[in-house]
N, C-alpha and C positions, 0 to 999 in steps of 0.2 A: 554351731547348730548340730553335725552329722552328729558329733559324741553323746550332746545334750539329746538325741536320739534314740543313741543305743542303747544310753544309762537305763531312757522312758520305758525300753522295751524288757529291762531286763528286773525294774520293780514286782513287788509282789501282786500288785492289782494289777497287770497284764494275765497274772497266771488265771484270774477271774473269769477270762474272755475266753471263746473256741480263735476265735484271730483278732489280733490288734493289728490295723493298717496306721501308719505315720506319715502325714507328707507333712513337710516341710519347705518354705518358699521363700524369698528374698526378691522380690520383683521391683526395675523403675521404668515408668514412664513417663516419658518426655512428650508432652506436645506443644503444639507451634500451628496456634490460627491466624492467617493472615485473611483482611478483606478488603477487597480495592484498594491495598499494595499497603495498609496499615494491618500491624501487628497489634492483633486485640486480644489473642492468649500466649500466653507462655507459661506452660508449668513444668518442674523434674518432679516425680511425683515418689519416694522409696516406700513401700511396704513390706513386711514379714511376719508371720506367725507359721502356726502347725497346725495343723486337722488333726483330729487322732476319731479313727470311725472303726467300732470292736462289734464283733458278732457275741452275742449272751446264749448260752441254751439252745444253737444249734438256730433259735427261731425268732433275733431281734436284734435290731442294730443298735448300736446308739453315736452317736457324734457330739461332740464339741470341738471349738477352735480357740485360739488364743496367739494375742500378736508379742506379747511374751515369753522370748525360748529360753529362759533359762530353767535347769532341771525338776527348782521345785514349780513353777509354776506348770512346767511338762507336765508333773505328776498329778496337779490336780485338774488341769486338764482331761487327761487319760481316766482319773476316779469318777467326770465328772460324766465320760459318756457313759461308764460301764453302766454309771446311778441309771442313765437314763435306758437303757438296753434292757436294766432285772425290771425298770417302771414298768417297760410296754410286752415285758417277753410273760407277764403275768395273766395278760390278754388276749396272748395269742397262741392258736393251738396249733399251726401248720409250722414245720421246719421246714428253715430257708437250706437248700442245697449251693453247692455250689461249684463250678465247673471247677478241676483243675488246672490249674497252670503253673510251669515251667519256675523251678525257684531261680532266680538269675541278682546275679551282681554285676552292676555297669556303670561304668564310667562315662558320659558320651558329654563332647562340648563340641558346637560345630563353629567352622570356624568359619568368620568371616573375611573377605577378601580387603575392605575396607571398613573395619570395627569403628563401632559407635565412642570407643573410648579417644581414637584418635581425633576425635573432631568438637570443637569449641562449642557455646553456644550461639555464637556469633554464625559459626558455619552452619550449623542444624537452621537457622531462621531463615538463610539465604534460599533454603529449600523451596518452602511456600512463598516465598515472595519473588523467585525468577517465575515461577507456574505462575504466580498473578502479573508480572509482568507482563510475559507474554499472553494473557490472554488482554490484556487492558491495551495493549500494542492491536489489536484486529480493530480498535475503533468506538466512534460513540453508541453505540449499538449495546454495546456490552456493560449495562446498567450496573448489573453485580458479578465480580469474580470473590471467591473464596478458595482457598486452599486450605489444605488439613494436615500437618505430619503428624505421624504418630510412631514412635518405637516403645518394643516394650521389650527387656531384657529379664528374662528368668531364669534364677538357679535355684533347681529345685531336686528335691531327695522324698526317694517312697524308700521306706524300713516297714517287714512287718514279722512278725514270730512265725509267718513261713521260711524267716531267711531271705526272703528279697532284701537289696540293697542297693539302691539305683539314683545315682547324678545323673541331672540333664540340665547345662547348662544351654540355653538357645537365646534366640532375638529376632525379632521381627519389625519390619521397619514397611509400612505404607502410608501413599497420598493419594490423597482425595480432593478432586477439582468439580468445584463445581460453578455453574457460569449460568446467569440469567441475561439474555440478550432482550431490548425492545425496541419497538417501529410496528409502523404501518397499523396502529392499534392492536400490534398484538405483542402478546409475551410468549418467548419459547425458552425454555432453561435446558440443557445439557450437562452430565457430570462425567469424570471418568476416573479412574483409580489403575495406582500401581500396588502391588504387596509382592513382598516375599519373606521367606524365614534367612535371614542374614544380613548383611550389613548395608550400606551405601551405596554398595556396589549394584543396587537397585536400579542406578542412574545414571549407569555406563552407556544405555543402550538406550532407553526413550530419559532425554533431562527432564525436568521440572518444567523448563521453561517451554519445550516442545507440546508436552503434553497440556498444557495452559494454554495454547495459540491453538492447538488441533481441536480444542474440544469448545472454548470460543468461537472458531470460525464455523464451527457447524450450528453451534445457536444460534449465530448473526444468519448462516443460510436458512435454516428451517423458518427464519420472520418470513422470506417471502412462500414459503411452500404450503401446496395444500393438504388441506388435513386427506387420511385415505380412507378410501370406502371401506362399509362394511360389509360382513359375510363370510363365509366360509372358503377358505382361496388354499392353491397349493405356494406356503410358503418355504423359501430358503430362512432357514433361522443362525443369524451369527451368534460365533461366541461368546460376543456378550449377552447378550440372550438367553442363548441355549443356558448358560451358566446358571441364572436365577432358576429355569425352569426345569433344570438336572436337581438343584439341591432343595428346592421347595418342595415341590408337585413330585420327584420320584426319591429324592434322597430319603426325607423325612418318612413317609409310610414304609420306608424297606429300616426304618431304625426299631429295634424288634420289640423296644415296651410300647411305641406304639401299633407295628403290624398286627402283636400276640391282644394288643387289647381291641381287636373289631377293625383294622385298618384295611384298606382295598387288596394289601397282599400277605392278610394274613392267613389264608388257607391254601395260596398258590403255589407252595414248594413244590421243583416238579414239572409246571405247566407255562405253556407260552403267555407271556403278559407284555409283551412287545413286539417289534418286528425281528426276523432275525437277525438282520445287521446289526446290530445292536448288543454289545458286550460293555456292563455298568460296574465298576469296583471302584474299593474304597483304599484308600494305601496309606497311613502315616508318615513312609520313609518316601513320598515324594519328593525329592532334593529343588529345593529352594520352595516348596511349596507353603501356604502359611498355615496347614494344618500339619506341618511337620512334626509328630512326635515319634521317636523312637520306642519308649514305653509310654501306654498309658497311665490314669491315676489307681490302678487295681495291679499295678505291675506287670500287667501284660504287653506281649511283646507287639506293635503294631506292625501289621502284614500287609500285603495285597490280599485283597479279598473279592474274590469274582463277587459279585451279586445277582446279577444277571448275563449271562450265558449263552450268544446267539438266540436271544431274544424269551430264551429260558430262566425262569426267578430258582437261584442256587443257595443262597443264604441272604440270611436278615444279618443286619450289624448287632453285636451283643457283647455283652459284660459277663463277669462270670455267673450271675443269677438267671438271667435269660435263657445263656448258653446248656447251661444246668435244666433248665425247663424244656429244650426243644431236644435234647440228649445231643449236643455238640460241640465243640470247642469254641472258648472266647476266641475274640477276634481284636482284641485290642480297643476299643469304641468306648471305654468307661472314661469319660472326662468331665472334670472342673475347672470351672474359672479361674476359681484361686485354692488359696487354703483352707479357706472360712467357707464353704459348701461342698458338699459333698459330688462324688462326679455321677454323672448322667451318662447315659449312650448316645452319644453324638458321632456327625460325623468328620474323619482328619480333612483327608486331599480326595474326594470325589470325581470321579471321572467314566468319559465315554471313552471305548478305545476308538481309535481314530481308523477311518474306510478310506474307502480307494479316489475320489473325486478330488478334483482341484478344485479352486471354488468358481471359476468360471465353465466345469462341468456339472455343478452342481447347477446354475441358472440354466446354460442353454439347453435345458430338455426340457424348461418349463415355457407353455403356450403363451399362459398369462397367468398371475399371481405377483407376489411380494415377495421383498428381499427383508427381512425386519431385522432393526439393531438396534443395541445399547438396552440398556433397562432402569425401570424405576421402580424397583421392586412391585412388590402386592400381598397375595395373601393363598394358602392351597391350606386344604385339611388332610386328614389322615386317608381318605378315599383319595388323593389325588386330584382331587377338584381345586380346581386354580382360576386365578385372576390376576393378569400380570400386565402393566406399563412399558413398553416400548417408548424408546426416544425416537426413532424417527423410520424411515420406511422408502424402500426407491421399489416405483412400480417394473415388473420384469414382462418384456411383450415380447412375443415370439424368442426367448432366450436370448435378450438383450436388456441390461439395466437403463430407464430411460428416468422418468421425474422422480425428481427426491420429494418428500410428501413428512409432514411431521406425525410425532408418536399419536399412538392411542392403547388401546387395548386388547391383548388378546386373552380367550378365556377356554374353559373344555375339564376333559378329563385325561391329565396325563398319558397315563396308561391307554385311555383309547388313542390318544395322538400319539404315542411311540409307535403304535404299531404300525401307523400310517406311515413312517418310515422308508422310504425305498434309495436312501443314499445317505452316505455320511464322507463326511470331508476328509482329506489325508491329512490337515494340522491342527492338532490338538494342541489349543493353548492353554496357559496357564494362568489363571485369573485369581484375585485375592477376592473372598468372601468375609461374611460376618453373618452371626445368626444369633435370635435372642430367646432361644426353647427354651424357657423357664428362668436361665443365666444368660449370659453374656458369652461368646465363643466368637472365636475369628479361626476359617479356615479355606480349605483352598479349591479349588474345582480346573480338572483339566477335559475339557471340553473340546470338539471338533463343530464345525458348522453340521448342521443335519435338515434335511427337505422332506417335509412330511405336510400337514395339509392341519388347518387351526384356523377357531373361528376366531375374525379380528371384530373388534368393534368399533370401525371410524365413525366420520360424521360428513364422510366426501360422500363424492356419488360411488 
C-alpha cells in the first residue's frame, strides 16, 4: 500500500490540486457478544482502502475513497476527487486558508504488552463469557447479563505533496457489561466498560469476570433501593459520571466548527467560563488512553492542549481550517472513522486535571446532598445544555454516605455547573468513551471526581 502511495502522489493529476492528502488503512475488528453465558456474535471483520481528499483553486475540496489499493485504481480515485473539487470550486468565491503545520515523517507502532496476535479465538471468547459468568454467579435476580468485546487493530499511513509521511500502527481493545437485574416489581439495569489503546493487558488489573460480579451485584442492590429526590442539591459527581458530562456538555461546544458556528463558548476566549479549580485539555498521546493518536488525519501532530485554564477558556480544539480562521495553530483534533470519510474536529483523550481532595474529602464538607454514579448516557447541545442518566446515587448527610438510592436524572447548563465547582478530587481516572458526531469515534476521558451543585430529577421525596 505505502508504495502504491507514493506512486498516487507522484502522477500528473496530483500536480492539479494546491494539496493532495492520502490516508490509507488496513483495519480488523473482532467482536465477541456473549448473553446469559451464550455466544450469539462472533465476527473478525478485515477492511482497507484510501481516502484521497485535494484542495482545487485555493477554495474547494473534493474527496473520494476506494477499498481498492492498487495504483491504477489510486489513480482514479485521486482524478475522481479533483473532478469533484473543479465541480464545486466553480461555485465558490471565498478561499479556504489554511493553518500551517509541521512536515513530519513517522513511523510509530505501540506496543502492546500482551498482543492481540498472541491469542486464539477461543481465548478472545473466554473474555465475555467469564464477565457473564460472574455476573450470572450474584444470582436469580440477574434476569439479563450481556458482555461485549470489541478490538480493533489499525495500520494506517497519511502521505500528502506537503511531504508528510506517517505510519501508525495501534489497537484498541474494550468491554462492555451490561446487566438487567429483577424483583420486587422492579427492574434496575447497570453497565460498566473497560477500554484502552493496547492489548489484553486491559485485564491484568480488573478481569472480566470481576468486572461482571461488580456491576451485577449493584443491579441486584439497586431492586431494593429508593429512587432520589428531586431538586437542586450540592452533589459529589464520580468519574463515571463526570466522564459523560466533561465530553458531552463541555468537550463538544469547545470543538471549534461548533464553538465558531454560535456555540456557548464561542466568544469567550479570554474570559472565565468555569470555576477556577478547574484546568480542561485535550492530549492524543494519553498512554493507554483510547483516544490515543499520535498524529491526526490532516498530519498533525496531537499535543496537550490546555482548553481551559483555572477556569479561563484558552483554546478551541481545531483542524488546520478552523485554526487558520481564529489566526492559531492546529491542534491535532482532525479525525476519521476510517478511510471512506473524511476527518472532522473531534476530540482524542479529554481531560480534567486532577485537585487536591481525596474522595472521602470531597463528601465530608457536604451537609446534605448526593453522591451520583455511573451513567447512561443522554443528550447536551452546542450551549452546553445537557440531560444526562445516572445509574445510581448514595444520599450524603452531615459528610457521611448513608442509602444507596437508584439512578435518575441530572440536567442544567454545563458551563453554569462548572462554575459551581469548589473542589476536585486528587484521582483522575481513565475511562474509555465512544461518540457518534456525525461518524463513529471511540475515545478517552481522564476525569477526577468534582463537587459542584446540579439539578437532579428523581421521583423520591
Amino acid at each position: 500500500m505505502l508504495e502504491n502511495l507514493r506512486k498516487c502522489l507522484e502522477t500528473k493529476i496530483a500536480t492539479q490540486a494546491n494539496l493532495v492528502q492520502l490516508r490509507g488503512q488496513k483495519r480488523t475488528i473482532i467482536t465477541c457478544m456473549v448473553k446469559n453465558g451464550v455466544i450469539e456474535e462472533f465476527s473478525n471483520v478485515a477492511l482497507g482502502g484510501v481516502g484521497a481528499r485535494v484542495l482545487v483553486d485555493n477554495k474547494s475540496w473534493g474527496f473520494s475513497s476506494t477499498s481498492m489499493v492498487d495504483a491504477s485504481n489510486l489513480e482514479k480515485t485521486l482524478v475522481n476527487a479533483v473532478k469533484l473539487a473543479k465541480s464545486s470550486s466553480k461555485l465558490k468565491k471565498q478561499q479556504i486558508r489554511l493553518a500551517s503545520a509541521k512536515t513530519v515523517k513517522a513511523d510509530i507502532t505501540l506496543n502492546a504488552k500482551k498482543p492481540l496476535q498472541n491469542f486464539s479465538a477461543d481465548d478472545i471468547a473466554e473474555i465475555p463469557l467469564d464477565a457473564c459468568k460472574g455476573a450470572r454467579e450474584v444470582g436469580q435476580r440477574i434476569a439479563e447479563a450481556k458482555a461485549t468485546y470489541i478490538s480493533i487493530a489499525d495500520d494506517k499511513y497519511f502521505l500528502s505533496t506537503e511531504g508528510a509521511e506517517i505510519h501508525q500502527n495501534i489497537t484498541r481493545v474494550v468491554l462492555y457489561v451490561d446487566i438487567i437485574a429483577k424483583g420486587n416489581n422492579t427492574i434496575c439495569p447497570a453497565s460498566e466498560s473497560l477500554g484502552h489503546a493496547g492489548g489484553l493487558e486491559l485485564f491484568d488489573k480488573t478481569s472480566p469476570y470481576a468486572l461482571g460480579k461488580t456491576t451485577a451485584e449493584k443491579a441486584a442492590r439497586l431492586l431494593n433501593a429508593k429512587a432520589p429526590p428531586s431538586g437542586k442539591f450540592r452533589v459529589v459527581v464520580h468519574p463515571t459520571l463526570c466522564a459523560t458530562l466533561l465530553h458531552e456538555a463541555i468537550g463538544h461546544p469547545l470543538e471549534a466548527d461548533l464553538a465558531m458556528s454560535g456555540g456557548g463558548f464561542g466568544n469567550q476566549i479570554g474570559k472565565f467560563v468555569s470555576s477556577k479549580l478547574v484546568t480542561i485539555y485535550d492530549d492524543g498521546r494519553v498512554e493507554g488512553g483510547l483516544g490515543y493518536f499520535p498524529y491526526d488525519d490532516e498530519g498533525v501532530e496531537c499535543k496537550h492542549t490546555v482548553l481551559i485554564e483555572n477556569g479561563v477558556l484558552r483554546s478551541f480544539m481545531h483542524d488546520r481550517t478552523s485554526a487558520a480562521l481564529s489566526s492559531v495553530s492546529p491542534t491535532g483534533n482532525a479525525h476519521a472513522w476510517d478511510y471512506s470519510v473524511e476527518p472532522l474536529i473531534r476530540q482524542t483523550n479529554i481531560g480534567i486535571e486532577a485537585g487536591d481532595y481525596a474522595e472521602e474529602e470531597l463528601i465530608e464538607d457536604v451537609k446534605e446532598g448526593l453522591f451520583l454514579e455511573g451513567t447512561f448516557g443522554g443528550q447536551a447541545d452546542v450551549n452546553a445544555d445537557f440531560t444526562f442518566g445516572f445509574q445510581s446515587a448514595k444520599r450524603i448527610n452531615h459528610g457521611k454516605l448513608t442509602e444507596e438510592l437508584r439512578g435518575a436524572n441530572v440536567a442544567g447548563n454545563a458551563i453554569e455547573v462548572f462554575k459551581t465547582i469548589d473542589a476536585v478530587g486528587k484521582d483522575a481516572v481513565l475511562r474509555p468513551g465512544a461518540c457518534g458526531k456525525f461518524q463513529f469515534a471511540i475515545q478517552g476521558r481522564v476525569v477526577p471526581a468534582i463537587r459542584c451543585e446540579i439539578m437532579v430529577g428523581g421521583m423520591g421525596e
